[in-house]
GULODREN-738491 format. One line per 3 residues: for each residue x, y, z of N, C-alpha, C, O. Coordinates in steps of 0.02 Angstrom, whole numbers, padded with zeros to 5 digits, m for minus. Example, Ala and Ser with C-alpha at 12.3 -4.5 7.8 and 13.67 -1.06 7.14 Angstrom:
% residues 2
00660/m00284/00390/00615/m00225/00390/00660/m00165/00390/00712/m00166/00423  00642/m00112/00354/00684/m00053/00357/00645/00002/00394/00670/00057/00402
***
This chain:
% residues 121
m00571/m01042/m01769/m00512/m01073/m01742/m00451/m01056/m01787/m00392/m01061/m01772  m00478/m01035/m01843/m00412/m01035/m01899/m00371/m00953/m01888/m00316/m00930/m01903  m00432/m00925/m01852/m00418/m00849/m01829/m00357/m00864/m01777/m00298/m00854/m01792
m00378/m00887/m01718/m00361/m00890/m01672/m00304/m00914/m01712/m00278/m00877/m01753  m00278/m00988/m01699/m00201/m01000/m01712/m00173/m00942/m01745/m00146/m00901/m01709  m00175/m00928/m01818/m00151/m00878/m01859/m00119/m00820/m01805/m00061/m00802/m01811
m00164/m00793/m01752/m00165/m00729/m01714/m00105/m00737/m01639/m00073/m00699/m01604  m00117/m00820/m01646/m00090/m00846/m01563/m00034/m00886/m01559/00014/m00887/m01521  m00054/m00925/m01618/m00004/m00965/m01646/m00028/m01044/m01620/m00061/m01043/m01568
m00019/m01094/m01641/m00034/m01155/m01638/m00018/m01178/m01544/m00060/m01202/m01505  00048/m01164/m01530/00086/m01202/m01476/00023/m01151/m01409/00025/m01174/m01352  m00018/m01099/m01419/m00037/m01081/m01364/m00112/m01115/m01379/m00146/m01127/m01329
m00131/m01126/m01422/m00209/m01133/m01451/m00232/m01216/m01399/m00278/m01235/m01363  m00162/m01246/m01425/m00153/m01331/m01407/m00170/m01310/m01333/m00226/m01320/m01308  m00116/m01277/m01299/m00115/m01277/m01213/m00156/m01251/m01193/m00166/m01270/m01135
m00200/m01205/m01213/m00277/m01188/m01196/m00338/m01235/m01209/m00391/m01235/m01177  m00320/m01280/m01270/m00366/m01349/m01283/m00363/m01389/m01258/m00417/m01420/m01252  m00288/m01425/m01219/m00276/m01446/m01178/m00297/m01442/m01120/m00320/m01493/m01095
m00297/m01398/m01094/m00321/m01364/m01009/m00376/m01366/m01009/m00403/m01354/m00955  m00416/m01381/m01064/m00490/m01376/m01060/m00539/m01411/m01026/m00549/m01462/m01058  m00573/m01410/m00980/m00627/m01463/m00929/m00700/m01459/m00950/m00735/m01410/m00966
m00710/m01502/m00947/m00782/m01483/m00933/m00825/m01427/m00920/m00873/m01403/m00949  m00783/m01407/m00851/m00802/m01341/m00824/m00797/m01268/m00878/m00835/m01219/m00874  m00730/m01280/m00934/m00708/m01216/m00948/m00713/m01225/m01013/m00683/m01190/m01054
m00752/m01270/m01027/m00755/m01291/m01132/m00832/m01244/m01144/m00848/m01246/m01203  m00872/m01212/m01109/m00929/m01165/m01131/m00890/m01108/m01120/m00914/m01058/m01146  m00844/m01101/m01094/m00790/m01029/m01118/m00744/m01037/m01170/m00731/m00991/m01208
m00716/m01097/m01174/m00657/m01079/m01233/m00696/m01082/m01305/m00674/m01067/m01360  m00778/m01114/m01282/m00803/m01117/m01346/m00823/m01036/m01357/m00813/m01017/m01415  m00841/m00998/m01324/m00869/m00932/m01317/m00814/m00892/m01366/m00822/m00865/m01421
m00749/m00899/m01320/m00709/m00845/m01349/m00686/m00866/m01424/m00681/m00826/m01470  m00673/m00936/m01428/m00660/m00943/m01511/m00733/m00910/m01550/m00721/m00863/m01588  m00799/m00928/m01546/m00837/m00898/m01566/m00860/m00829/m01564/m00881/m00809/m01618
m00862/m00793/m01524/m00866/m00716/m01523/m00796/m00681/m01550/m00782/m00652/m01603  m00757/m00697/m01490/m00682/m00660/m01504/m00653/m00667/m01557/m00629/m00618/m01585  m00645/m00748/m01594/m00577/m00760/m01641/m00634/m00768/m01701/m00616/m00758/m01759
m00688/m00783/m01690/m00748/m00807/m01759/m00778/m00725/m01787/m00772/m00703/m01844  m00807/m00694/m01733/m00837/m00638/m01766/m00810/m00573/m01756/m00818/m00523/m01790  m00770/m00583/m01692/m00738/m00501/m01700/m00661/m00503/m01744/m00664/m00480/m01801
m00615/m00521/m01727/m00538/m00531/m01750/m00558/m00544/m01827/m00513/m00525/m01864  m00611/m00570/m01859/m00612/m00585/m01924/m00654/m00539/m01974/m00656/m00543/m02035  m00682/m00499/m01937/m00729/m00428/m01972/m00652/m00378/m02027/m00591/m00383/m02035
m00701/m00342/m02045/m00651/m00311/m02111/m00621/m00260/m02094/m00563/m00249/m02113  m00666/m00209/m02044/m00666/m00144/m02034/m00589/m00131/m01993/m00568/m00075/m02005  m00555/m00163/m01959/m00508/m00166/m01943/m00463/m00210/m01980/m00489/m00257/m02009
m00367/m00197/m01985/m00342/m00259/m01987/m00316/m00253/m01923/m00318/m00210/m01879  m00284/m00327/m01933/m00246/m00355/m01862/m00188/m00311/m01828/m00158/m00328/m01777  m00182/m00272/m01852/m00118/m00238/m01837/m00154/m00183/m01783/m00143/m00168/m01725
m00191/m00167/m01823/m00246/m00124/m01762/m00265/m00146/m01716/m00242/m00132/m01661  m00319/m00192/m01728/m00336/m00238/m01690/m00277/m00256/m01606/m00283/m00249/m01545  m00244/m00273/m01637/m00177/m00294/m01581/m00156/m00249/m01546/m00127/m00263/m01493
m00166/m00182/m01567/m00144/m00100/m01529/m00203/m00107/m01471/m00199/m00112/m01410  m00264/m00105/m01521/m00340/m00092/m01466/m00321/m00138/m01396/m00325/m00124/m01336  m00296/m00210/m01438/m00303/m00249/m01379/m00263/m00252/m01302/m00280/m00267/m01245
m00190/m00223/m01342/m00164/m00213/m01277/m00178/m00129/m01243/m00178/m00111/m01185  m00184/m00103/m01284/m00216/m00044/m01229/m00273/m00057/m01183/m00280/m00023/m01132  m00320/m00112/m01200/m00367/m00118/m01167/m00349/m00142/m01112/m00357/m00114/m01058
m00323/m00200/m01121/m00278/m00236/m01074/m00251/m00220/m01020/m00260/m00254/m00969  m00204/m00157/m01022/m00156/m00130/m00995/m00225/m00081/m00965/m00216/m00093/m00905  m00251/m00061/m00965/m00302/m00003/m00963/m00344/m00060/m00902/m00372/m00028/m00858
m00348/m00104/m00898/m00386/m00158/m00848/m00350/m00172/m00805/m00372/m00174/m00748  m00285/m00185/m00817/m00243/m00219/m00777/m00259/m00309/m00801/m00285/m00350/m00763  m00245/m00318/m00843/m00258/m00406/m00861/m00189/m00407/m00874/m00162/m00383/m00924
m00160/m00437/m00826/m00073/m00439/m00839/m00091/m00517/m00874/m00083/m00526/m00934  m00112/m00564/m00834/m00101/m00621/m00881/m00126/m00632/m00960/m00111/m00682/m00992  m00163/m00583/m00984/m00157/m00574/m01035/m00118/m00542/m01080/m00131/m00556/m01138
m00062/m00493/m01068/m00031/m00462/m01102/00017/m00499/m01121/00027/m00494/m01182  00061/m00546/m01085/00100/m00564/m01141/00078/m00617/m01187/00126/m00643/m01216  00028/m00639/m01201/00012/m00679/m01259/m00014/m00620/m01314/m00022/m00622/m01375
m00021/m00574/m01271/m00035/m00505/m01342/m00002/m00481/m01367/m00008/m00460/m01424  00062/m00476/m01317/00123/m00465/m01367/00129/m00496/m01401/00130/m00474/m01459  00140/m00572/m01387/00175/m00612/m01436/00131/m00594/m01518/00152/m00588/m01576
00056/m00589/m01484/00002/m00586/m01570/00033/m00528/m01589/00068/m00544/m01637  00038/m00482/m01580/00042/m00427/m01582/00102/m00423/m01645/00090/m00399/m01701  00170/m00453/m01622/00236/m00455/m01673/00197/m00512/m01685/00228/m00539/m01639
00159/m00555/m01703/00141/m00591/m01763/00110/m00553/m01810/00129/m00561/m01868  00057/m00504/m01797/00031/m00450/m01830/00050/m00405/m01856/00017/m00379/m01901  00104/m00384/m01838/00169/m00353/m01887/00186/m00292/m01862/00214/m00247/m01895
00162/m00288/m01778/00198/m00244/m01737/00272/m00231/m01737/00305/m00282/m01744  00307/m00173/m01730/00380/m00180/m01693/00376/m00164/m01617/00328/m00141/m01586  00421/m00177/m01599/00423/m00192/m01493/00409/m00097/m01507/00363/m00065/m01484
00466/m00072/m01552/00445/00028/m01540/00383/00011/m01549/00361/00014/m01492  00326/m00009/m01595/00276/00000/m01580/00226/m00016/m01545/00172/00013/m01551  00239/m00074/m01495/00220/m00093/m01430/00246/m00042/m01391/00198/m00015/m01364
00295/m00016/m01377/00299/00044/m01329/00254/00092/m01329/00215/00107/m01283  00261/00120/m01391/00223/00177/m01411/00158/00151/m01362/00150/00174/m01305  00110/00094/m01397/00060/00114/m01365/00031/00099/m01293/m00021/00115/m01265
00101/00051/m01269/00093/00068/m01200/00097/00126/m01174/00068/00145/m01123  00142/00161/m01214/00165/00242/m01190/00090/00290/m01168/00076/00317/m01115  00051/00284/m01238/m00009/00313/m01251/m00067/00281/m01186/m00094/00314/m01141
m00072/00232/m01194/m00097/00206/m01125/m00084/00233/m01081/m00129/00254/m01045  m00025/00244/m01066/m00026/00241/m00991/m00047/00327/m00987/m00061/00351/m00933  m00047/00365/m01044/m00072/00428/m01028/m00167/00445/m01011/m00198/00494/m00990
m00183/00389/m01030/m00253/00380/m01025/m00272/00327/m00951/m00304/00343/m00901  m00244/00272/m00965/m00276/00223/m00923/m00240/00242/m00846/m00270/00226/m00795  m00178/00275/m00843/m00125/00270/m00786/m00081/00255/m00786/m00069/00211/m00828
m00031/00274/m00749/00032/00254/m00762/00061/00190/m00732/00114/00168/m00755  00036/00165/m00691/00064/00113/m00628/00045/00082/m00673/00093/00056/m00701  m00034/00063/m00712/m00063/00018/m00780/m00005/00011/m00834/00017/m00045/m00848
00016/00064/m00862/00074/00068/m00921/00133/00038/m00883/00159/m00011/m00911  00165/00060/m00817/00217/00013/m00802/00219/m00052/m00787/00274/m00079/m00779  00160/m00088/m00780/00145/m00168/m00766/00177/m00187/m00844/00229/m00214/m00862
00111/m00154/m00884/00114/m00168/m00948/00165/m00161/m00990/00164/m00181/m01048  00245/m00114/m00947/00295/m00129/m01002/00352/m00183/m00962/00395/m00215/m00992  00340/m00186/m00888/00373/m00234/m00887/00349/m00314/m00895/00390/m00358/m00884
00286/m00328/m00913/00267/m00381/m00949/00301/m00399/m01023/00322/m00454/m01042  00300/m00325/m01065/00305/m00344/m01130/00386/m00337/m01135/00412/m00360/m01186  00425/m00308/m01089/00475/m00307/m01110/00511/m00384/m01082/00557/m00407/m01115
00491/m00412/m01033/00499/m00482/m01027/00464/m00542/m01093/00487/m00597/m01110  00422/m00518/m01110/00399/m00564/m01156/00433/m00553/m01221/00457/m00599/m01253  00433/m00484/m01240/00486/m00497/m01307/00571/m00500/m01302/00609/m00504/m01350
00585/m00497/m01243/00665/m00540/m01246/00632/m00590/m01239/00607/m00599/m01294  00618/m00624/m01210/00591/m00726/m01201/00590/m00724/m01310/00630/m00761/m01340  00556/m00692/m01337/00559/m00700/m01403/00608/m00679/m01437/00608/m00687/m01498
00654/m00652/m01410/00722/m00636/m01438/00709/m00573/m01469/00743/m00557/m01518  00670/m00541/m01451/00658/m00464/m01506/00725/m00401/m01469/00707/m00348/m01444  00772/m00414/m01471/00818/m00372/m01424/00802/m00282/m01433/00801/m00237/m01391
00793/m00282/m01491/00802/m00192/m01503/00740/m00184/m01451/00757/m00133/m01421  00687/m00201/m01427/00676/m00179/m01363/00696/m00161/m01320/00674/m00119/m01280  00760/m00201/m01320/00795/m00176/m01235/00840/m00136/m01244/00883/m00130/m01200
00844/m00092/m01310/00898/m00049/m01316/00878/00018/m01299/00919/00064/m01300
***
């Protein structure tokens, strides 16, 4: 859990703990334990990587509702928005392009909402 906030930040960790039912607490327990317990906290990567893999994957699926909380980890991890482009850029040469354009107009909405402007320059 200490992964997770650190990666997500507190205010999204709460509203996902919050939302939690009955129905969906053997998943949120899953992903804090696999995702934020044993993968995000291994050595072989840091987070900065980590956060590249993730949104290429992302973008490479089409999981729009996941990308912008990846951005946001992402400049917590010590991305710049150029380097969120970049690897949407790179994506979209692999996964597709219609994939890379979801994926930059997600992130370019999500990092103005965060005030990161030199994105939009």
């Amino acid at each position: 859990m200490k992964v997770r906030r650190e990666v997500l930040g507190d205010a999204h960790v709460d509203r996902a703990g919050g939302n939690t039912t009955e129905f969906t607490q053997k998943f949120q327990d899953y992903i804090t334990r696999s995702a934020w317990g044993s993968i995000w906290t291994r050595e072989g990567l840091d987070r900065k990587t980590r956060s590249c893999i993730t949104l290429a994957v992302l973008t490479a699926l089409h999981c729009e509702n996941e990308i912008p909380m990846h951005v946001r980890a992402a400049i917590t991890n010590g991305l710049t928005p150029d380097e969120i482009g970049e690897v949407l850029l790179h994506t979209g040469v692999y996964a597709g392009v219609p994939a890379a354009n979801a994926a930059f107009a997600l992130a370019q909405k999500t990092l103005a909402d965060m005030g990161e402007s030199s994105a939009l320059t």
